[in-house]
N, C-alpha and C positions, 0 to 999 in steps of 0.2 A: 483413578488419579486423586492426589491427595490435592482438593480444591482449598482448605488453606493455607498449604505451603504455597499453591501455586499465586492467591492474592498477597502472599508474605513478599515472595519475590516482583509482585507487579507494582506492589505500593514501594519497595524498598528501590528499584529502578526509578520510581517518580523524584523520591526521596533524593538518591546520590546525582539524578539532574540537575535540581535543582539547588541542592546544597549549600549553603554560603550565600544563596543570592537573597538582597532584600526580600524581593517582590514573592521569592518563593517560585511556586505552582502557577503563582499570576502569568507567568511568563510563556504559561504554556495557550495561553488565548492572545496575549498581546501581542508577542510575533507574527500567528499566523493571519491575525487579525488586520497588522500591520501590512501584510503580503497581499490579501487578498484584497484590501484598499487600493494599492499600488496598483496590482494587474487589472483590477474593474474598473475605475476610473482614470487611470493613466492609458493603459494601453488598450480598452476598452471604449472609455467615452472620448479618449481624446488623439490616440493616434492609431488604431486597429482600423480595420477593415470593417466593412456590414456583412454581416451573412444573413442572406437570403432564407426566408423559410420559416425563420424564428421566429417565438416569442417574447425575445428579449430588447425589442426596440435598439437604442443606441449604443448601450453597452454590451450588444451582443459579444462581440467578440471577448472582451473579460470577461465575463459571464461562459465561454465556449473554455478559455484558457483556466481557469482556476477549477470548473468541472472536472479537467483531466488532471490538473496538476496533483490537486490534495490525494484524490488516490493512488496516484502514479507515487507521491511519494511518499505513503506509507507502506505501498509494497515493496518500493526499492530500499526505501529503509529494514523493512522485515528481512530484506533476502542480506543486505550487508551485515549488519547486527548481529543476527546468526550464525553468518560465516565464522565468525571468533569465537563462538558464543562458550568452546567447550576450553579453551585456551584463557576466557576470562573468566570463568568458573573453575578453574583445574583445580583452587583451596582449595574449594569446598567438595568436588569430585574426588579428591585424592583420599577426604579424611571422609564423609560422609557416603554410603552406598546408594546418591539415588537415581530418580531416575533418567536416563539423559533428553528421552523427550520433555521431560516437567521441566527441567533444568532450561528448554531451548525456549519453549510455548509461551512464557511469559511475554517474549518480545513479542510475538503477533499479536499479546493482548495488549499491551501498552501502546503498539501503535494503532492499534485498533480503535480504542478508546483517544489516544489523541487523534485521529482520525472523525470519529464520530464529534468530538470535538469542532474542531473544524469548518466542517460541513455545517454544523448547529449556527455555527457565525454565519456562514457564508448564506446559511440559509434565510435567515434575520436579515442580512444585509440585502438581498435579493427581495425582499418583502420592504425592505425603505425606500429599492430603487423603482418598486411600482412593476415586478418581473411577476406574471402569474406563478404562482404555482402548481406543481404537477401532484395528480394522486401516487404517481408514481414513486415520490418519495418514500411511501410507503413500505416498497420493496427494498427500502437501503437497506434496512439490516440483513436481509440474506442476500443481498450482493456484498457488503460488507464481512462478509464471515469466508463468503464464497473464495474471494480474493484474497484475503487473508490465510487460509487453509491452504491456497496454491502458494503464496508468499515461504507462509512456515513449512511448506513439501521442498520448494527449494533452497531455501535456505538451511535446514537442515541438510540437506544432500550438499551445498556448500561446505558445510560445518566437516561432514564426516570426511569428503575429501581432505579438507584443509589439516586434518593429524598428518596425515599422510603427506602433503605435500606445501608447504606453508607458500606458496606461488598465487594459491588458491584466492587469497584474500584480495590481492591485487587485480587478478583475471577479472573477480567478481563488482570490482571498479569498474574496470574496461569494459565488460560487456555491459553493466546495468547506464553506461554512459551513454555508449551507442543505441541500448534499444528504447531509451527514453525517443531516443532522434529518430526509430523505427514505427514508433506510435501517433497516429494522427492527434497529438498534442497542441503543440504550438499552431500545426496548419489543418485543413481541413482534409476529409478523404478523397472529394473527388477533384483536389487543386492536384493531386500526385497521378505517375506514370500509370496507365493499367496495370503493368505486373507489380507495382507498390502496392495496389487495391488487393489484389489477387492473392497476396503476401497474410493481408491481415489476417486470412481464414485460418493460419499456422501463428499466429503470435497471442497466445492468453491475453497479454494485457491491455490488444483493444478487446477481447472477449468483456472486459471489465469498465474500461476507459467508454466504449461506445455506449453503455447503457446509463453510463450517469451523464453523458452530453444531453441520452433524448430522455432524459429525466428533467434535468436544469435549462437547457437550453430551447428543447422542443416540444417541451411538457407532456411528453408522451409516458406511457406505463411502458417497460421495460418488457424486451419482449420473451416469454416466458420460453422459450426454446431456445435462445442464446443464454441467458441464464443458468438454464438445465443442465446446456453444453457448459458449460464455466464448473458448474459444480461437479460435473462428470467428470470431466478435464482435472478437478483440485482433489476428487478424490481417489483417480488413477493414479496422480504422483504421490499422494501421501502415500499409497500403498506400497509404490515404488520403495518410496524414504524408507518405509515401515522395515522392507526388508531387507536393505541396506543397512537400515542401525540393528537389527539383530544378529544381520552375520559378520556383524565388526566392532559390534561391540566391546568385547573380549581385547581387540586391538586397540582400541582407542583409550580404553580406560590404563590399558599398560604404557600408552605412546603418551598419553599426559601426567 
């Protein structure tokens, strides 16, 4: 993999974000910054529920809500992003021969990176509201990568679909709407029906979502065999992707 075209294109995405705007790149702290104030003390200290068990005293519940959200939505973002990715590159694919994974992988690193981002706030900010912290932080970065690699597996396989059928892009709305609603997010997992609980064991993204709760929220070290399972899981479908973009490739570079 050519790893400076691949930082040409990560900085040059930072770059066309933020474009035109005063603040620049500042924008890329200030928002989320903005967001995760809102959800820890708005709906956290002042109108959320307590949950039992923690170690986050009164702003449990924002403290429970922004753990799931920031990586929920750097994966949903990775899986959107991608779906077009080969459609908002087609210049440069049409006139240049490269490669179409290098072309894709930038998005999982950018969101990756605002991701890690993120968390570095949320994490400061949970050390001013007097919330322990876990050693388990530790482990972000291969959960983060972990997650990330499942993200850019399906989204990719997004993408290849979408030459083929441009419906794709839309679907990839619909579904990532609903399984936001699918993931113990917003609510807890044993506020939901048993066959909801029974569900999770088939959905990746509490494979991801559940370990940065008992990170943040229960200060726990992530437990190293759901993990294993995530990384298993992320590198089964890349494999999938892998051989998907090889035997259509040939198609797709003709379809754009």
């Amino acid at each position: 993999m050519n790893f400076a075209l691949l930082w040409h294109f990560v900085r040059q995405d930072f770059a066309d974000r933020y474009s035109g705007v005063a603040l620049g790149r500042g924008w890329l702290l200030l928002t989320p910054m903005l967001q995760i104030l809102i959800f820890v003390i708005i709906f956290g200290g002042l109108i959320g529920p307590r949950l039992p068990g923690t170690q986050t005293g009164t702003y449990g519940y924002g403290i429970y809500l922004v753990s799931g959200i920031l990586p929920w939505t750097a994966f949903a973002s990775t899986i959107s992003r991608m779906t077009t990715v080969f459609y908002d590159k087609r210049a440069i694919l049409s006139k240049i021969p490269l490669s179409l994974s290098l072309v894709a992988v930038h998005i999982a690193v950018v969101e990756g990176i605002t991701l890690v981002c993120t968390l570095g706030l949320f994490t400061l900010l949970s050390l001013v509201l007097s919330v322990p912290l876990s050693a388990g932080l530790l482990a972000l970065p291969l959960l983060i990568v972990c997650q990330q690699l499942m993200a850019f597996s399906l989204g990719l396989i997004g993408a290849i679909l979408m030459v083929f059928l441009r419906d794709v892009r839309e679907i990839v709305g619909v579904v990532t709407m609903l399984w936001f609603w699918m993931v113990p997010i917003v609510y807890t997992i044993d506020s939901v029906p048993h066959f909801m609980q029974a569900m999770q064991t088939f959905n990746p993204a509490w494979w991801f979502v559940r370990e940065y709760h008992q990170i943040f929220v229960y200060g726990n070290v992530p437990d190293m065999g759901h993990v294993l399972l995530l990384l298993g899981g992320s590198v089964l479908m890349a494999g999938v992707m892998m051989w998907l973009l090889s035997h259509s490739e040939h198609q797709i570079r003709d379809a754009i």
